[in-house]
PQR file of N, CA, C, O and H, with PARSE charges and radii, in Angstrom:
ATOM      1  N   UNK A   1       3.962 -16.102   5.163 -0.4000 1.5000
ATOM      2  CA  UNK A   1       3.896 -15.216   4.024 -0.0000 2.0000
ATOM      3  C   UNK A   1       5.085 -14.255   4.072  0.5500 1.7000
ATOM      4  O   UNK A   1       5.450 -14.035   5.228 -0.5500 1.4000
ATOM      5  N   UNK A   2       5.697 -13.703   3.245 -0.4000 1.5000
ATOM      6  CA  UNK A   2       6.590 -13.314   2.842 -0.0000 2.0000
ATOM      7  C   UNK A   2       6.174 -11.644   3.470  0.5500 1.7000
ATOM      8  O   UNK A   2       5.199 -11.021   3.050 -0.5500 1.4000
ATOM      9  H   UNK A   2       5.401 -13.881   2.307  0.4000 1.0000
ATOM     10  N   UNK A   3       7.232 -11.056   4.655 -0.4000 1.5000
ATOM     11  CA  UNK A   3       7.008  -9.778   4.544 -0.0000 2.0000
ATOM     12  C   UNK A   3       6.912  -9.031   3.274  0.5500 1.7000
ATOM     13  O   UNK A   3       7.240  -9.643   2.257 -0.5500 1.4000
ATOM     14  H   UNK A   3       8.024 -11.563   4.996  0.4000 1.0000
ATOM     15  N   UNK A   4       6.309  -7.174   3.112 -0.4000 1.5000
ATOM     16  CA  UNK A   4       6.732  -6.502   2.376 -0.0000 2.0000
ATOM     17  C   UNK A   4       6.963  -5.422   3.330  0.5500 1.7000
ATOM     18  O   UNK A   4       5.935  -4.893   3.754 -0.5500 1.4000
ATOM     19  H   UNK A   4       6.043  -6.677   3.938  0.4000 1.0000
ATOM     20  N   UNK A   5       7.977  -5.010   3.728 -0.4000 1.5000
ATOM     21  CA  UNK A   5       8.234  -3.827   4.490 -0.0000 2.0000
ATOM     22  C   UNK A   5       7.892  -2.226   4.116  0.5500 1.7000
ATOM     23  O   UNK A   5       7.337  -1.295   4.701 -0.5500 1.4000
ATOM     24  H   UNK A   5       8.812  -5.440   3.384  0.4000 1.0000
ATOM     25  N   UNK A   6       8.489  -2.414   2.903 -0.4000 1.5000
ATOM     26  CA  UNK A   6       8.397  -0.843   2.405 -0.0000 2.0000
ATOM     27  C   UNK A   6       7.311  -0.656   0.645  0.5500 1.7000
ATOM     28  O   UNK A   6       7.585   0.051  -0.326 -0.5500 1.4000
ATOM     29  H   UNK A   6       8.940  -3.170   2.428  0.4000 1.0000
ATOM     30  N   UNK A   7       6.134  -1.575   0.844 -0.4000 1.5000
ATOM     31  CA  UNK A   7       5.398  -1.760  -0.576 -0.0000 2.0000
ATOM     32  C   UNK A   7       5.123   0.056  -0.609  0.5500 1.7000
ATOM     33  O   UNK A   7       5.112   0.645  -1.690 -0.5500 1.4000
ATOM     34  H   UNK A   7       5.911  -2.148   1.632  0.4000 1.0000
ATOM     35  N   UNK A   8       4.950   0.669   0.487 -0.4000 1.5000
ATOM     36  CA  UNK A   8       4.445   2.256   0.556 -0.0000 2.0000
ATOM     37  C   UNK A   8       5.324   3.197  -0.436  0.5500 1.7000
ATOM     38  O   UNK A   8       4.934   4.054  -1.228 -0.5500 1.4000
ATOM     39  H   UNK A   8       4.959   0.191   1.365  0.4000 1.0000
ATOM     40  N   UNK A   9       6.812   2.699  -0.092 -0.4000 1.5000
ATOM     41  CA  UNK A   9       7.582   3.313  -1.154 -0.0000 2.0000
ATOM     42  C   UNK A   9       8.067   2.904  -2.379  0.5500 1.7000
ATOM     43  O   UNK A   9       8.763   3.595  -3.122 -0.5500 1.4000
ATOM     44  H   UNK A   9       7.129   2.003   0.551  0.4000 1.0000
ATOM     45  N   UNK A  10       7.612   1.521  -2.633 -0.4000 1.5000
ATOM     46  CA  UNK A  10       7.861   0.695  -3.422 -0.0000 2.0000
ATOM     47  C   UNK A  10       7.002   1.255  -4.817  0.5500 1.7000
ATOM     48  O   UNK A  10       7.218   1.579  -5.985 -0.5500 1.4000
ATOM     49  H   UNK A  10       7.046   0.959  -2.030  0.4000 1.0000
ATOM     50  N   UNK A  11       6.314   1.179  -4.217 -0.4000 1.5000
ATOM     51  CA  UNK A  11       5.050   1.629  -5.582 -0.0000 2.0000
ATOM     52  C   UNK A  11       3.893   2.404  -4.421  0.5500 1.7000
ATOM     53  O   UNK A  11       3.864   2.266  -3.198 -0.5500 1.4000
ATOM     54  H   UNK A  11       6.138   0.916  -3.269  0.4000 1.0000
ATOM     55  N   UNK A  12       3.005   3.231  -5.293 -0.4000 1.5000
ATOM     56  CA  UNK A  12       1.937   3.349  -5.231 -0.0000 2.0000
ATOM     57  C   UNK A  12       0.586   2.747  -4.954  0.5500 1.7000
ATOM     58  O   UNK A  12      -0.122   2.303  -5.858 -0.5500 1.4000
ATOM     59  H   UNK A  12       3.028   3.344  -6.287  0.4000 1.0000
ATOM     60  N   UNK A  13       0.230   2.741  -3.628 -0.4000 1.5000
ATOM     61  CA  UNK A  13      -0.854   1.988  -3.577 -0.0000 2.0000
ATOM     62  C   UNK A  13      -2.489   2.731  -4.268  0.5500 1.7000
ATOM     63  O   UNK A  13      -2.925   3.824  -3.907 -0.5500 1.4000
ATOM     64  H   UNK A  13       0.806   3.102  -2.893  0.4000 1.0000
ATOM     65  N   UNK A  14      -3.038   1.984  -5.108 -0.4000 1.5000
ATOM     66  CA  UNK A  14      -3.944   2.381  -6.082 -0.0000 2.0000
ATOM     67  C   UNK A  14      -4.953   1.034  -6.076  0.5500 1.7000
ATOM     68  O   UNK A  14      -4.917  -0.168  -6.340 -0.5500 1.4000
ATOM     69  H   UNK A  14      -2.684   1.096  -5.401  0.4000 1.0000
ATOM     70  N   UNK A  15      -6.130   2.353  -5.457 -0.4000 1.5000
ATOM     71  CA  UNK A  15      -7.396   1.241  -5.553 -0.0000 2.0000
ATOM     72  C   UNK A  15      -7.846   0.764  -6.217  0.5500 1.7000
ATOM     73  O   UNK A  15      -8.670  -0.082  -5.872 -0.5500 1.4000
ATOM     74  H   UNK A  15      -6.159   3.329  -5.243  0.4000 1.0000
ATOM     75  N   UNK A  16      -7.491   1.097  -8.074 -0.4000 1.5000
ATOM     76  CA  UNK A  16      -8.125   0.352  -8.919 -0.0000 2.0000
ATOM     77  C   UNK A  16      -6.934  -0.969  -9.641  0.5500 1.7000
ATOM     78  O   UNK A  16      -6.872  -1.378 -10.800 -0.5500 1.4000
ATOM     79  H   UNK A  16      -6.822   1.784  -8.354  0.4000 1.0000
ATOM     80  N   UNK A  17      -6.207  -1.318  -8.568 -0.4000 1.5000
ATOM     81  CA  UNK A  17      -5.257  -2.485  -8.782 -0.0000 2.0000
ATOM     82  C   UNK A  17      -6.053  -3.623  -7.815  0.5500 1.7000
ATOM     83  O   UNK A  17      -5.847  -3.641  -6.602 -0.5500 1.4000
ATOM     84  H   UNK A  17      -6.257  -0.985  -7.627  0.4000 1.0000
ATOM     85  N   UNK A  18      -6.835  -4.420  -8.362 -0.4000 1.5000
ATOM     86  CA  UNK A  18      -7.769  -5.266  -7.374 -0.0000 2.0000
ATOM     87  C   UNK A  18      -6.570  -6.701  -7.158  0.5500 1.7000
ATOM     88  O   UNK A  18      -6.369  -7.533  -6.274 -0.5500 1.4000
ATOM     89  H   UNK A  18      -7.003  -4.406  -9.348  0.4000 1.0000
ATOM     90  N   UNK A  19      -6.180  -6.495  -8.051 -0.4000 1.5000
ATOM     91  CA  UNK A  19      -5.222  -7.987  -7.558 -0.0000 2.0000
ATOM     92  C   UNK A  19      -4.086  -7.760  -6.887  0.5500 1.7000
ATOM     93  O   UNK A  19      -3.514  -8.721  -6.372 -0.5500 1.4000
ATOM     94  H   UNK A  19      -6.344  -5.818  -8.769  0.4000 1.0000
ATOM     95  N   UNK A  20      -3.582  -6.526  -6.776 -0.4000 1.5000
ATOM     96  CA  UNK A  20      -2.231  -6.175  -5.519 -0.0000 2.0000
ATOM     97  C   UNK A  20      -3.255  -6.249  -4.171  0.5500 1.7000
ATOM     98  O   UNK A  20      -2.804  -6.695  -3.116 -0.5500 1.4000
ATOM     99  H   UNK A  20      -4.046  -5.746  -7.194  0.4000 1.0000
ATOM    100  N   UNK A  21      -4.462  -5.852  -4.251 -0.4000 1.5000
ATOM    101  CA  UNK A  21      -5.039  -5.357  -2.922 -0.0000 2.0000
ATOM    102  C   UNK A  21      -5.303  -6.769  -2.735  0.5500 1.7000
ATOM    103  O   UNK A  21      -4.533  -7.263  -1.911 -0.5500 1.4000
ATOM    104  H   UNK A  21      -4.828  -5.490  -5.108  0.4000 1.0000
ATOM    105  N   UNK A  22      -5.934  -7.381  -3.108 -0.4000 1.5000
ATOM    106  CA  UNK A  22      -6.261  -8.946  -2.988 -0.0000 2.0000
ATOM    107  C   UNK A  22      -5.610  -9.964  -2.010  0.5500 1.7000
ATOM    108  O   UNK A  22      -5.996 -10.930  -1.352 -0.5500 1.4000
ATOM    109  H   UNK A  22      -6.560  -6.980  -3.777  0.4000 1.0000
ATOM    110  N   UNK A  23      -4.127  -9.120  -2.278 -0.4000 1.5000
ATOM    111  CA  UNK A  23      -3.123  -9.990  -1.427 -0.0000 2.0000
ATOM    112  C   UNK A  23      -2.988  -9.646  -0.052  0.5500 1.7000
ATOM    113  O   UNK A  23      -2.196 -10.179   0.725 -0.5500 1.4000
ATOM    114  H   UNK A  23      -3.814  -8.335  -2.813  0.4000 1.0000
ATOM    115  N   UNK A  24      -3.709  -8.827   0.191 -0.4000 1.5000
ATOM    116  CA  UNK A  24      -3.940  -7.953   1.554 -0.0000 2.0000
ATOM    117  C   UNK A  24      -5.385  -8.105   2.556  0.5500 1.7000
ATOM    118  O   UNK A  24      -5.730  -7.549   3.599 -0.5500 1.4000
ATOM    119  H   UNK A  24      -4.353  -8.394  -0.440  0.4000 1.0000
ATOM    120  N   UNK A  25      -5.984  -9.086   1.725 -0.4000 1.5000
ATOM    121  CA  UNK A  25      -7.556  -9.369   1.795 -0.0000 2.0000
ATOM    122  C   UNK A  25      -7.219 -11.279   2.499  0.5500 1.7000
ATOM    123  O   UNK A  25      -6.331 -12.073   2.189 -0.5500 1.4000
ATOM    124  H   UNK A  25      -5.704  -9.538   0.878  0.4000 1.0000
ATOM    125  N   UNK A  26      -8.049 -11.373   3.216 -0.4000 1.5000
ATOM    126  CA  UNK A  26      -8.187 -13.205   3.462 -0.0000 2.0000
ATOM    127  C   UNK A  26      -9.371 -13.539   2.561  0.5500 1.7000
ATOM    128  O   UNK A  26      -9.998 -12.679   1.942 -0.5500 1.4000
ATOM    129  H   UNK A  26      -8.770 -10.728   3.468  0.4000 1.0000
ATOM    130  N   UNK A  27      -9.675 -15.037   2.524 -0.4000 1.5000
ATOM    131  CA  UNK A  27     -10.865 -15.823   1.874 -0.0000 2.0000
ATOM    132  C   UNK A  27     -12.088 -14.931   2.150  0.5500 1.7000
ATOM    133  O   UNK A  27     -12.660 -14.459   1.168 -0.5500 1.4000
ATOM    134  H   UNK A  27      -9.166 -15.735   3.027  0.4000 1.0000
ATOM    135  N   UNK A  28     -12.469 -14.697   3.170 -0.4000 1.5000
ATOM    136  CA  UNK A  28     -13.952 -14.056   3.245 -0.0000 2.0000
ATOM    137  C   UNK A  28     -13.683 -12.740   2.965  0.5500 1.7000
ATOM    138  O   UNK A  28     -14.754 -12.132   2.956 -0.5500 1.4000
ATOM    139  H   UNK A  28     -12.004 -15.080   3.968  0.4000 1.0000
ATOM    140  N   UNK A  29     -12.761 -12.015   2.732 -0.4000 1.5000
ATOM    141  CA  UNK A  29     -12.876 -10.520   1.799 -0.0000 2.0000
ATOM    142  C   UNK A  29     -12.464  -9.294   2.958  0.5500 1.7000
ATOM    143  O   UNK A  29     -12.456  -8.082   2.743 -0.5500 1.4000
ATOM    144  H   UNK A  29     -11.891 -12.509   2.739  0.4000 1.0000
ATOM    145  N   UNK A  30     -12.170  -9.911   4.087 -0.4000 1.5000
ATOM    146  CA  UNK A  30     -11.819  -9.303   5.599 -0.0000 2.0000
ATOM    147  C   UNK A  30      -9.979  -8.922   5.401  0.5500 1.7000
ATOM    148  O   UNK A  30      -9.086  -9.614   4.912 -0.5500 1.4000
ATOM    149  H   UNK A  30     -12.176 -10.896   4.261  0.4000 1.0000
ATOM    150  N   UNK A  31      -9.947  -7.674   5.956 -0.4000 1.5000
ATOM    151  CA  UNK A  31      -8.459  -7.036   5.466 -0.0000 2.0000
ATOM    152  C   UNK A  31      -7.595  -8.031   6.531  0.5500 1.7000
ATOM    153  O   UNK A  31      -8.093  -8.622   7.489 -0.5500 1.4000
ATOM    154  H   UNK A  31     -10.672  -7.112   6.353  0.4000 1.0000
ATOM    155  N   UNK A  32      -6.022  -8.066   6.075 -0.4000 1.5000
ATOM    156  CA  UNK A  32      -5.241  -8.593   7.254 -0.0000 2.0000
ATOM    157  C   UNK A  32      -5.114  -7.317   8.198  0.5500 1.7000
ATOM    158  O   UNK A  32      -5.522  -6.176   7.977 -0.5500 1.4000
ATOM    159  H   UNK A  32      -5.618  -7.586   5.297  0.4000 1.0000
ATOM    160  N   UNK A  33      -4.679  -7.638   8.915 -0.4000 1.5000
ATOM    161  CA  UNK A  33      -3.602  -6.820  10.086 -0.0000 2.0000
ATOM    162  C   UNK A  33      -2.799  -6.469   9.469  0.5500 1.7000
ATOM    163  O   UNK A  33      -2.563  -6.917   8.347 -0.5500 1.4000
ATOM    164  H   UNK A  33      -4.348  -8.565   9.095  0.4000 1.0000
ATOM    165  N   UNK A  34      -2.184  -5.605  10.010 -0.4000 1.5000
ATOM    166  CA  UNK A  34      -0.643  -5.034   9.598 -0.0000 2.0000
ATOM    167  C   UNK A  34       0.680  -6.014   9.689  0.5500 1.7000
ATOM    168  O   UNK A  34       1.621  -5.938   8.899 -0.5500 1.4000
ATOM    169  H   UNK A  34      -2.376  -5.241  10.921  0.4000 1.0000
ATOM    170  N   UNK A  35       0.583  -7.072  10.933 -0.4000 1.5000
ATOM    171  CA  UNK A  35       1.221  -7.611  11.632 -0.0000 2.0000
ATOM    172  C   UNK A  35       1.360  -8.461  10.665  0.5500 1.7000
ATOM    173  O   UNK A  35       2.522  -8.500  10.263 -0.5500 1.4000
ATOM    174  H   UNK A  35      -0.182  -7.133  11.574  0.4000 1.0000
ATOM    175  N   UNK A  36       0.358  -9.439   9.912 -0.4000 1.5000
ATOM    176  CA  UNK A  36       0.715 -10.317   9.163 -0.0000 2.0000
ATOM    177  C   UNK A  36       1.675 -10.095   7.523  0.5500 1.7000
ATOM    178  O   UNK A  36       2.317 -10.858   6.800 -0.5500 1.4000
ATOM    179  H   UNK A  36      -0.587  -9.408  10.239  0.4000 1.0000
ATOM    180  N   UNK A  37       1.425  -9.053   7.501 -0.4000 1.5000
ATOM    181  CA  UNK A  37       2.648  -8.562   5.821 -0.0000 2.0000
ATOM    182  C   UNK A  37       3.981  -7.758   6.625  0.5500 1.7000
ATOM    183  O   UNK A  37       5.024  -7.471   6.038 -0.5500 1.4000
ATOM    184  H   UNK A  37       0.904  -8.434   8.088  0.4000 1.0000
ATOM    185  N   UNK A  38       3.771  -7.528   7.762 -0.4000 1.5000
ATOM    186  CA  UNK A  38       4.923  -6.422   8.430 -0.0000 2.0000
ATOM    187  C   UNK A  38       4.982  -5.145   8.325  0.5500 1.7000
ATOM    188  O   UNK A  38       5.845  -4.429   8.832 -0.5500 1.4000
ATOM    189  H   UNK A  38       2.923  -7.761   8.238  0.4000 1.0000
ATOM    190  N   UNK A  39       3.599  -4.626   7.324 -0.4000 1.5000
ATOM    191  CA  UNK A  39       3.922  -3.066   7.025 -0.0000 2.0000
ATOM    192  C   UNK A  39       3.450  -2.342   8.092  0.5500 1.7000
ATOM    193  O   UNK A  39       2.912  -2.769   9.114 -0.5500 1.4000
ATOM    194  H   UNK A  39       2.898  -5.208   6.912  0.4000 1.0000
ATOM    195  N   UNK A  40       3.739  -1.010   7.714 -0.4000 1.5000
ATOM    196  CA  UNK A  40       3.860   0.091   8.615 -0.0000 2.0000
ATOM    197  C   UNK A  40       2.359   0.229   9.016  0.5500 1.7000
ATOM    198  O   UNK A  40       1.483  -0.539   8.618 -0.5500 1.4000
ATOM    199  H   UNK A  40       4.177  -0.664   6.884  0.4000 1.0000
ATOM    200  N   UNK A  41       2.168   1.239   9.806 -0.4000 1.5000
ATOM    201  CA  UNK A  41       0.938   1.737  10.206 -0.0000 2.0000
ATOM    202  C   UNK A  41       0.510   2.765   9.296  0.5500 1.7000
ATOM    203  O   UNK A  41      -0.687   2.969   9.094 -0.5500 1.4000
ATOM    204  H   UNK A  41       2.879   1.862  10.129  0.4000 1.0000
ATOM    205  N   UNK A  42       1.611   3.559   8.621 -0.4000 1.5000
ATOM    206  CA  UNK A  42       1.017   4.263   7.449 -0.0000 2.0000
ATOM    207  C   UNK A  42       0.205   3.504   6.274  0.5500 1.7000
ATOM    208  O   UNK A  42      -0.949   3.607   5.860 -0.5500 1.4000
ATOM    209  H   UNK A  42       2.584   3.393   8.786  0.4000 1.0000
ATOM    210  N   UNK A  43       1.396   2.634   5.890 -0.4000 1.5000
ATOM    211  CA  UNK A  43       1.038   1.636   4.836 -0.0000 2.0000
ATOM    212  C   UNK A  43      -0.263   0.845   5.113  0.5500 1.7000
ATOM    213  O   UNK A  43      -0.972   0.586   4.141 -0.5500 1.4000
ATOM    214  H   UNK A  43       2.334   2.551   6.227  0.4000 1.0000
ATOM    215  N   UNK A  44      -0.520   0.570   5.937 -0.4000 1.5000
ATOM    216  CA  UNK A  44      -1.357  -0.096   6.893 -0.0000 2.0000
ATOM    217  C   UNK A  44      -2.988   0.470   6.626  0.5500 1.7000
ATOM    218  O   UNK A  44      -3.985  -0.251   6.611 -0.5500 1.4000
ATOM    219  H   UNK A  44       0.056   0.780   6.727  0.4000 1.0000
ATOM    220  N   UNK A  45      -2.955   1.872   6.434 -0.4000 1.5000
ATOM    221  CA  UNK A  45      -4.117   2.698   6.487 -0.0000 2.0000
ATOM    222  C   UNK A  45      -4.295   3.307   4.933  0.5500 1.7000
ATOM    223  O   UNK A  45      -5.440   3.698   4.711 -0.5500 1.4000
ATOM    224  H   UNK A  45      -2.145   2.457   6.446  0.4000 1.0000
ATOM    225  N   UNK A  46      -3.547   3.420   4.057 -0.4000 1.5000
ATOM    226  CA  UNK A  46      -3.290   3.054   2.941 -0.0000 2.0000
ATOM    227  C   UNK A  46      -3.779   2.365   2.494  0.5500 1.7000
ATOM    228  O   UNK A  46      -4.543   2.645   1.569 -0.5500 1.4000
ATOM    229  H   UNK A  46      -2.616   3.102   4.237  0.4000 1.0000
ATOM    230  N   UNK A  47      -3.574   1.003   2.958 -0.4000 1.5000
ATOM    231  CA  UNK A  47      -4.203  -0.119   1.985 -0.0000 2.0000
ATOM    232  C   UNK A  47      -5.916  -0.079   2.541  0.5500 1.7000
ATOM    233  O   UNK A  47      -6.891  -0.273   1.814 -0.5500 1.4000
ATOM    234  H   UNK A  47      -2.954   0.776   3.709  0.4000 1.0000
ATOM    235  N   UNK A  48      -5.938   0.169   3.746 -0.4000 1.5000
ATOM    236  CA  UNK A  48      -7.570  -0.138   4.351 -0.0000 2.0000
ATOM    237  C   UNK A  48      -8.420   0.872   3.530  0.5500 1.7000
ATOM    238  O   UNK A  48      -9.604   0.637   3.290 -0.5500 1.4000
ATOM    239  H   UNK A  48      -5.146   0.326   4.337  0.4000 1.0000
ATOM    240  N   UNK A  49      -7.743   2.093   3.068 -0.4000 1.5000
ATOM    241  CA  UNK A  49      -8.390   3.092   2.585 -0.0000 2.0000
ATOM    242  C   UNK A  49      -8.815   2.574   1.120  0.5500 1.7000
ATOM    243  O   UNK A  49      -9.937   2.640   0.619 -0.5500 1.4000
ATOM    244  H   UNK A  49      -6.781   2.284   3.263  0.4000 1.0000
ATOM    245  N   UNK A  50      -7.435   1.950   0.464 -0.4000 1.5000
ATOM    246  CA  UNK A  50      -7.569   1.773  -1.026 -0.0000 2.0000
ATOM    247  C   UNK A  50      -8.798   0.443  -1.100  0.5500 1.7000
ATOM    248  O   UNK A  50      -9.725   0.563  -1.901 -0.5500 1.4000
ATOM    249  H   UNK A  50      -6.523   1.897   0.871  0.4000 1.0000
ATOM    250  N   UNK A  51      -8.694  -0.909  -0.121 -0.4000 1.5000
ATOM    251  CA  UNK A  51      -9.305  -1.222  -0.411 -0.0000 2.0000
ATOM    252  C   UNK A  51     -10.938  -0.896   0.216  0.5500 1.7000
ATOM    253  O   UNK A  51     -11.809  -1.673  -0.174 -0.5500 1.4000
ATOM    254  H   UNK A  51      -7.941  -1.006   0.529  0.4000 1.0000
ATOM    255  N   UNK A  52     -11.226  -0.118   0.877 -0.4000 1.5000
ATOM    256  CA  UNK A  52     -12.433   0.191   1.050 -0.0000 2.0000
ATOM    257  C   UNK A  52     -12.923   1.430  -0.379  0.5500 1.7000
ATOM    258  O   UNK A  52     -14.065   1.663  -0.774 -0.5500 1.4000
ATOM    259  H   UNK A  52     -10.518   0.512   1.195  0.4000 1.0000
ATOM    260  N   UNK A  53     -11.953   1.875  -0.755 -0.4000 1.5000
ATOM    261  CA  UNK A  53     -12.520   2.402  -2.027 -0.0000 2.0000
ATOM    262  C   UNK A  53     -12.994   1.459  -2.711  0.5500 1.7000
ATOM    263  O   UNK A  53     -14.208   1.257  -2.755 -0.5500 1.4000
ATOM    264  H   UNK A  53     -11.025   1.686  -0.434  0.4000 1.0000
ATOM    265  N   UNK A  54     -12.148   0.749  -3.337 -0.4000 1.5000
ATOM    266  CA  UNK A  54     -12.070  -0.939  -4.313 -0.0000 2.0000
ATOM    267  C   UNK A  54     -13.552  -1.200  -3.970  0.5500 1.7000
ATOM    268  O   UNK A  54     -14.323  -0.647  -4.754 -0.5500 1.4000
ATOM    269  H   UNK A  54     -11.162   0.912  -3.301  0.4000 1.0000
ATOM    270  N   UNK A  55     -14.267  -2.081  -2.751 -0.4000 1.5000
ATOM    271  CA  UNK A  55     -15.410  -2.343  -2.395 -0.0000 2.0000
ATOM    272  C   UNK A  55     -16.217  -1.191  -3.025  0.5500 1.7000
ATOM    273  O   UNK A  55     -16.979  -1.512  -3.938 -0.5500 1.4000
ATOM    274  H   UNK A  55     -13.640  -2.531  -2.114  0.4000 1.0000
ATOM    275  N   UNK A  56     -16.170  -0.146  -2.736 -0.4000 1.5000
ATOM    276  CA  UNK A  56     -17.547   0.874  -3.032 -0.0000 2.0000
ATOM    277  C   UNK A  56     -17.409   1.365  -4.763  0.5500 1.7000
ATOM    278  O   UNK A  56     -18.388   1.929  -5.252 -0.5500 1.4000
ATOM    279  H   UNK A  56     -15.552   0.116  -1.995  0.4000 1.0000
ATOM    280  N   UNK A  57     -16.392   1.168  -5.481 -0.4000 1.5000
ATOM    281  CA  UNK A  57     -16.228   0.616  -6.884 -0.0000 2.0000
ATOM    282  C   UNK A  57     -16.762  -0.182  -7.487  0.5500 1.7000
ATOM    283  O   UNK A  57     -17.168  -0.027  -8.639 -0.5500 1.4000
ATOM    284  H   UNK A  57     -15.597   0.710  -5.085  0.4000 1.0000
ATOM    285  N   UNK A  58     -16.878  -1.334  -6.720 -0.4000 1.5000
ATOM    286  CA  UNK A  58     -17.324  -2.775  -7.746 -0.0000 2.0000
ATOM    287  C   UNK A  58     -16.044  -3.557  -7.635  0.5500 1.7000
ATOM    288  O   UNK A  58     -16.141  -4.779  -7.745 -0.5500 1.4000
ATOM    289  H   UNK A  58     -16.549  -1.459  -5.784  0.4000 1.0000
ATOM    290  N   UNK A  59     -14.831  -3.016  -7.428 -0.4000 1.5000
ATOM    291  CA  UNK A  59     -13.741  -3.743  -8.073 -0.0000 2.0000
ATOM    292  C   UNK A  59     -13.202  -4.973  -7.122  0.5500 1.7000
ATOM    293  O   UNK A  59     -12.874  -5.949  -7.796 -0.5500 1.4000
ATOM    294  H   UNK A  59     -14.753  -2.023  -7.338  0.4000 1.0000
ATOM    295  N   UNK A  60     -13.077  -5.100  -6.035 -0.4000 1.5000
ATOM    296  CA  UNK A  60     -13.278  -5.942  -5.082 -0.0000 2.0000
ATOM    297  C   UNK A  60     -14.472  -6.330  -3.954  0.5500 1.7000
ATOM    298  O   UNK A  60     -15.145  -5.427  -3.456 -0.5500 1.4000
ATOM    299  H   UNK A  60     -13.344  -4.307  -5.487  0.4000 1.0000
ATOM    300  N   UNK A  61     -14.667  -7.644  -3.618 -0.4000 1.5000
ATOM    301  CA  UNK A  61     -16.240  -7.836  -3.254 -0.0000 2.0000
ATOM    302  C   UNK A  61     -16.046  -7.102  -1.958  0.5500 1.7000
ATOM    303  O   UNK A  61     -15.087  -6.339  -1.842 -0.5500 1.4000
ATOM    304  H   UNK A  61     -14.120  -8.377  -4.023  0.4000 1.0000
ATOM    305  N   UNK A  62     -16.993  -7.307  -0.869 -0.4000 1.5000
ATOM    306  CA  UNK A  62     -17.348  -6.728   0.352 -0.0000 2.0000
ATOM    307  C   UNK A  62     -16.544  -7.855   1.150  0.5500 1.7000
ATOM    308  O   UNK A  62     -15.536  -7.796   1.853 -0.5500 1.4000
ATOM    309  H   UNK A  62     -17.772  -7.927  -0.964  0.4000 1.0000
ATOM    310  N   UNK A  63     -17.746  -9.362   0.602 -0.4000 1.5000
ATOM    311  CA  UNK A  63     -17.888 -10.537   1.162 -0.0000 2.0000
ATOM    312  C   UNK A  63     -17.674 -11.792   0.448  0.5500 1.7000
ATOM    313  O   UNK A  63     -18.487 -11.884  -0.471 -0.5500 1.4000
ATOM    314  H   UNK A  63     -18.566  -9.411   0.031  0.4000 1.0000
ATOM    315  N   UNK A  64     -17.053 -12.582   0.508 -0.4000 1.5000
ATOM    316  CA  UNK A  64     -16.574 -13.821  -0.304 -0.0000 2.0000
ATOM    317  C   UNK A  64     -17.403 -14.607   0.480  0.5500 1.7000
ATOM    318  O   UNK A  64     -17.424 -14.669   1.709 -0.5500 1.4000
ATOM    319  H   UNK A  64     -16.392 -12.507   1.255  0.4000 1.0000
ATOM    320  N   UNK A  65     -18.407 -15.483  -0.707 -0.4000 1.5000
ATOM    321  CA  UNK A  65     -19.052 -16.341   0.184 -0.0000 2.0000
ATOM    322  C   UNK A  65     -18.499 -17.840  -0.688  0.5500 1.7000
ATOM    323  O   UNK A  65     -18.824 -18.952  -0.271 -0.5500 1.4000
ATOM    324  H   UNK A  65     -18.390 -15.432  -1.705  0.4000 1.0000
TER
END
């Protein structure tokens, strides 16, 4: 998969974008690592945050069955 190094400064990460976060999610709805996109540890906690908002929204599932 294609690093994104700097998506943090790139844009805005925003929990009600379910299909940017999506790409950050595997098949069963479980976040990647950091390691696998290359981002930072900021970025990193960012996205875990946005998408654990997303889940308690409705807007992305918990669990992909």
């Amino acid at each position: 998969m294609e690093k994104n190094k700097d998506i943090c400064r790139e844009e805005k990460i925003d929990y009600k974008d379910a299909y940017f976060l999506r790409r950050y999610m595997n098949s069963q709805g479980k976040i990647y690592p950091p390691k696998r996109h290359g981002v930072s540890a900021k970025c990193q906690r960012q996205l875990s945050q946005a998408i654990k908002r997303a889940r308690v929204m409705g807007l992305v599932p918990f669990v992909i069955k």
